[in-house]
N, C-alpha and C positions, 0 to 999 in steps of 0.2 A: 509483605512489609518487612520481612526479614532478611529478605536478598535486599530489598533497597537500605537498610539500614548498615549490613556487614558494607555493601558497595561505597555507603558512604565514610564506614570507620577506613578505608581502603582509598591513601592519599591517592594514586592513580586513579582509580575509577571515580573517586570524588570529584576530579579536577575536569574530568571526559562529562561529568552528566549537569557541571556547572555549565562547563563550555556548551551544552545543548540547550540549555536553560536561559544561556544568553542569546545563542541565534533565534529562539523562540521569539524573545523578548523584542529582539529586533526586528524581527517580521511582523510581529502585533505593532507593534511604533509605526512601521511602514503603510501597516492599513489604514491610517487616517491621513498621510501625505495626501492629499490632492493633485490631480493631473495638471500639468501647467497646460493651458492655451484653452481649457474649456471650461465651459459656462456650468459649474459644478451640479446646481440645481436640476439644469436639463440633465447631463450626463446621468442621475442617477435616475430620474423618471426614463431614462430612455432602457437601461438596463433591466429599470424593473418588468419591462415586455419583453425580455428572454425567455420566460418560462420556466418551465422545470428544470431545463439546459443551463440557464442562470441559476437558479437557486445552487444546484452540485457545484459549478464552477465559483461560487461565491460560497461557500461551504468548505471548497479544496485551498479556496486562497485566503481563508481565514476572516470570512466577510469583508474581504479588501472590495470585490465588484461592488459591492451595495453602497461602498463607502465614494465610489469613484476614484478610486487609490491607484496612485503606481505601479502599485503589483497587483490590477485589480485580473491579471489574468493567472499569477499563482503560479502551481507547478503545473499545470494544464499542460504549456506545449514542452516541457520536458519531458512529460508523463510520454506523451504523442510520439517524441522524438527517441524516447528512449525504447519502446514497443516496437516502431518502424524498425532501427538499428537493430534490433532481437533479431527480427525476424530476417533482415539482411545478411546478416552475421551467417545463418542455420541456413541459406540460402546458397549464398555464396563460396563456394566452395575455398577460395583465396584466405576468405577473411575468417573464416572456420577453423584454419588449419591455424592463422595466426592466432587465433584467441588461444589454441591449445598448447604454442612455444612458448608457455613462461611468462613471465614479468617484462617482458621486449613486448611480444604477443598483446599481452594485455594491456600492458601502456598506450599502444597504436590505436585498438581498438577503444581502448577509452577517451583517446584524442578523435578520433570519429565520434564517436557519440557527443563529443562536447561540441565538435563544430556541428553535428547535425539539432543539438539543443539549441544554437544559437539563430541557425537558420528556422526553426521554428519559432522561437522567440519573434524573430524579423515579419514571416508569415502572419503568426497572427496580430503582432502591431498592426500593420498594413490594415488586417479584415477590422480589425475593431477602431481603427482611423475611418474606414468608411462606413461602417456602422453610426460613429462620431460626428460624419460631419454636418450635422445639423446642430450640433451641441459648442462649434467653436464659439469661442468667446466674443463679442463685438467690438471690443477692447484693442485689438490686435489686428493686423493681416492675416486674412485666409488661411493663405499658408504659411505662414509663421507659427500660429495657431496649431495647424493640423501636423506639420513635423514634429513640432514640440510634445506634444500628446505620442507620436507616433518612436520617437526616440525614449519618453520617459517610461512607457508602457514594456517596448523591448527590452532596455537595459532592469527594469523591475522584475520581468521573466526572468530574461537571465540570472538576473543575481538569487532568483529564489531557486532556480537551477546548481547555480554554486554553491547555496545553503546546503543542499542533499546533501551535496559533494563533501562539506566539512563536515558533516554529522555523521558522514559515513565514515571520515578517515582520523578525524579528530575528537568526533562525540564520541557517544554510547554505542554507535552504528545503526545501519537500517533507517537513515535520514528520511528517507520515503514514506514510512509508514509513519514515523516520529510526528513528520507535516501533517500529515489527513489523518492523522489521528487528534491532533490538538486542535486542527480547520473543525472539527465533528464535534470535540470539546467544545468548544470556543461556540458555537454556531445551537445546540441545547438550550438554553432560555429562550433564544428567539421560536425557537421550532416548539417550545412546549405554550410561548403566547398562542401564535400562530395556529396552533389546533385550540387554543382555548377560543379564538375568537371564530376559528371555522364552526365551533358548535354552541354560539349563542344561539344559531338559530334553534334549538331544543331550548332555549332559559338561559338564566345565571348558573344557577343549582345544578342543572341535570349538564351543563358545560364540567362545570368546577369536577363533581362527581368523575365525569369521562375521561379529562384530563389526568383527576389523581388515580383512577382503578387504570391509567394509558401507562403512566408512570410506574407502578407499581409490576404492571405487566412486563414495562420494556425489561425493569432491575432482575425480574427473574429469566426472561429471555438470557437475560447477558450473563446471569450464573451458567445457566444451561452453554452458552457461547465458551465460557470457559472452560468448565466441566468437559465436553467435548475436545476439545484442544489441549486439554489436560492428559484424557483419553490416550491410552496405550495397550500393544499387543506385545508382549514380552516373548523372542526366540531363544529357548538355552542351546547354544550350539556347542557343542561336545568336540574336543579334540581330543585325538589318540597321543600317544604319549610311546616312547619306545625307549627302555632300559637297557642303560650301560654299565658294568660292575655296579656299583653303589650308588647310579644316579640314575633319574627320572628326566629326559629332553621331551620338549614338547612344548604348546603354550596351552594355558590356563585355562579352561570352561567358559563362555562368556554367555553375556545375555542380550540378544539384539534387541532395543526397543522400536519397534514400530506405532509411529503415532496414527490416530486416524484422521485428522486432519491433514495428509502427507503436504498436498501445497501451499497451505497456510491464505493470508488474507490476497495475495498478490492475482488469482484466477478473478476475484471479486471486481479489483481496481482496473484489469488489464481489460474486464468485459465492458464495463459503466464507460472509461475512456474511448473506447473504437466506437463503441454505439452513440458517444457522442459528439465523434466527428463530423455527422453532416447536419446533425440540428445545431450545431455550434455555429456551423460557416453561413447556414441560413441567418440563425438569429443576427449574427454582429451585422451581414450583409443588408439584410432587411427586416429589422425589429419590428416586432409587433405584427399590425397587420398593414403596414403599406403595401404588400403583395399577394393576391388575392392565393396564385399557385405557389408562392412560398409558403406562405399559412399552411394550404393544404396540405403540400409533402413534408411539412415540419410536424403537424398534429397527425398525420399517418404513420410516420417514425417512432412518434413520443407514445401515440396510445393507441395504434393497433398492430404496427410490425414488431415494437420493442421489447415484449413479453415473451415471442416467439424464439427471436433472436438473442437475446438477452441469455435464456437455456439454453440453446443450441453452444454458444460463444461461451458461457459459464464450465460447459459438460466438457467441451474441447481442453480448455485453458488447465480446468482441475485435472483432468488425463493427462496433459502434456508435463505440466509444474510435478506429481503427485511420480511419474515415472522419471524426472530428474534427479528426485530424493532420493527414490528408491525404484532402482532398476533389480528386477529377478534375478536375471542372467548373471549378473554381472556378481551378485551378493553369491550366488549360487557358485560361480566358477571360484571368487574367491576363498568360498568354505574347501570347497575339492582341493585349491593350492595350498592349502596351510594345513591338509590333512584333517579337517575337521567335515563334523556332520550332525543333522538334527534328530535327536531319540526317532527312532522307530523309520528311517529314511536313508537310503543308500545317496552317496555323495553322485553328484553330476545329473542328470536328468527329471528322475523324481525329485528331489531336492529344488529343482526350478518351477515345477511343475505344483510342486506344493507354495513354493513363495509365489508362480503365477496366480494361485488362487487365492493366498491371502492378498495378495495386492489388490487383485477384483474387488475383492470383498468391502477390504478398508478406503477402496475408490468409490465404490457405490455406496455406503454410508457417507462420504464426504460429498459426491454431488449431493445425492437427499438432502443432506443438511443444508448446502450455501443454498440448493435451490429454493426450499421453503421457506429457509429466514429471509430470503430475500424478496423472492414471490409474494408470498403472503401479504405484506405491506402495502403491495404495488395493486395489488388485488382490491383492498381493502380502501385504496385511495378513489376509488371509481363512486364511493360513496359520498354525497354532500358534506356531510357530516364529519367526514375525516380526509378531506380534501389537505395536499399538503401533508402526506404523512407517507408519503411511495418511498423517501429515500429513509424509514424507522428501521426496517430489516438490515441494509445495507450499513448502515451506521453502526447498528448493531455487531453485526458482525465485522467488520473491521475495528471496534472498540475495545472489542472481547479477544479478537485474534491477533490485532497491535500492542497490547497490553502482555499476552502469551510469550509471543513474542523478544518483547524489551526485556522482560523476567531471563529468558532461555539466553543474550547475549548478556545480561549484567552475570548469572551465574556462569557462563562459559571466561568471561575478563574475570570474575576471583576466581575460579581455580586456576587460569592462566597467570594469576599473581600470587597466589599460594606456591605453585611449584616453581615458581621464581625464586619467592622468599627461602624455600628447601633449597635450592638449587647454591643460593647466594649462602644461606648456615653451611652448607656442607662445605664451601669453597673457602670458608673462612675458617672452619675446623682443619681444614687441610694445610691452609696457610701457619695456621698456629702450630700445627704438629711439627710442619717442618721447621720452623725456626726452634724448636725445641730439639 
């Protein structure tokens, strides 16, 4: 409460978390737009046989699917299009070397990812116009109907793909997690009926009872979620100093914080999205159960490969994101360049060899953690009783590590406008001296 209050006495950063407050606003406004050219009633009985695939997709777009909305596909194929382009990017040897020349570099590759956001936007209109077209309206022509729907849908992606884009450059920043973290907000009372009415079958009472001891549970999960992400390993690295007549050269003692959360909420989002790229193209393709072998490869996906895969995809991501943070090697060679070293560790080798092991260390508490918060849930959902409760872990944790988060960029914007405001006294002390 105290970073968001200084952020707020702080006309910049005031004006950055209004301007996030409004794209919010405008996204919530969006999710009751109506698709034009379909028979709204159908459209949302037809979504509601997506599945679990729907509920997250309608969760990520702020309950706009449920609603039959214009953006009822969210940031979904940005999410898609921006993973693809990741991984294109680390692939391609051309576009690698771009990304690493600078603000040229980066501008290009950014213009790829936005025309490949737009080409996904286009894809999935298209899958969910056929998923749709028993939902056109009778009102209209066929296909007047199904373009209409199929243009309002795309351009609704798109534009919640542009929302990132201003939240990143004009908000608070970190637009991505901003989104799915308010979709997660926003989407809590419906998810806390939802388990209330999954466990009438126990009574009124013994409902009520499970829901508040459910509630009570998630609040302390979510301290733990933060506590964890709070979590640090402090390095004092030591630099030598070498004396000239009456002065000391050298830099100053420091203390590396290492967190243990190293990649934060992003391994979480990048595993749930891949995993649900093909019960996504099933559902919109063929909802529900029109298709005897859809059905079947769609519920082999959701609830016996997905668990498997889900770890497998979670353990990779955390490794990959957790050694972008913090590379050994690289921390190590630059202690060796600046002359410095860690109490009790000769610079270059050992030195890496010891950050190799704390890296282990603090990566293997970080899988543990996403795995069980997220697990556990999914596990737990296999029961009657708490059907509709697989996406509580995952929520969780992106609630608690979105939140971490927004904290770590609002205090990173006031000190970057404190040493402003020094920078601007001193400039004006100087001005005043010299006209004196």
């Amino acid at each position: 409460m105290g970073t968001l209050s200084d952020s707020f006495k702080t006309p910049e950063i005031r004006k950055k978390i209004l301007f996030t407050f409004l794209i919010l606003s405008v996204l919530s406004l969006l999710t009751i737009v109506p698709i034009p050219g379909l028979n709204h009633a159908v459209a949302v009985a037809k979504t509601a046989d997506w599945g679990d695939m729907g509920r997250i997709i309608n969760i990520l777009s702020g309950r706009a699917l449920s609603n039959a909305s214009i953006i009822s596909l969210g940031i979904y194929p940005f999410l898609v299009a921006s993973i693809i382009m990741q991984f294109v990017v680390l692939l391609v040897p051309k576009l690698r070397n771009l990304s690493q020349m600078g603000d040229e570099g980066t501008k290009f590759v950014t213009k790829i990812n936005r025309i490949a956001a737009l080409i996904a936007a286009g894809v999935y209109a298209v899958l969910y116009c056929v998923g749709m077209r028993g939902a056109v309206t009778t009102r209209i022509n066929f296909w007047v109907g199904i373009v209409l729907c199929g243009v309002a849908v795309a351009v609704g992606s798109a534009f919640c793909g542009w929302c990132v884009e201003l939240l990143n450059n004009k908000g608070i920043g970190n637009g991505l997690t901003i989104i799915v973290v308010a979709g997660i907000v926003r989407s809590i009372p419906e998810e806390i009926y939802g388990l209330y009415h999954q466990s009438t079958v126990l009574g009124r009472l013994p409902a009520l009872f499970l829901v508040g001891m459910g509630c009570l549970f998630c609040i302390g999960i979510l301290f733990l979620v933060i506590l964890l992400n709070l979590g640090e390993k402090k390095l004092r690295i030591i630099f030598s100093k070498r004396t000239v007549g009456m002065k000391q050269y050298g830099m100053q003692n420091q203390v590396l914080p290492l967190k243990v959360t190293q990649a934060g909420t992003t391994p979480v989002i990048y595993t749930l999205v891949i995993l649900l790229i093909p019960s996504a193209i099933i559902a919109m393709v063929v909802p529900g159960t029109d298709s005897v072998v859809a059905e079947w490869f769609k519920n082999f996906i959701e609830k016996v490969a997905f668990l498997p895969l889900f770890i497998v995809l979670l353990v990779m991501f955390t490794n990959l994101f957790s050694l972008l943070q913090f590379n050994p090697f690289d921390i190590s060679k630059q202690i060796k360049d600046n002359g410095g070293y860690i109490q009790g560790l000769r610079p270059g080798k050992p030195t890496a060899q010891y950050l190799m092991n704390v890296y282990r260390n603090l990566n293997i508490t970080d899988c543990v953690y996403l795995i069980l918060i997220c697990i556990i849930p999914m596990i737990v959902n296999y029961f009657p009783a708490f059907r509709g409760v697989c996406l509580g872990g995952i929520g969780i944790a992106l609630v608690g590590g979105g939140f971490i988060e927004m904290k770590a960029i609002l205090d990173n914007n006031l000190k970057t406008e404190q040493e402003k405001a020094k920078a601007a006294g001193k400039e004006k002390k100087r001005k005043n001296y010299n006209k004196k």
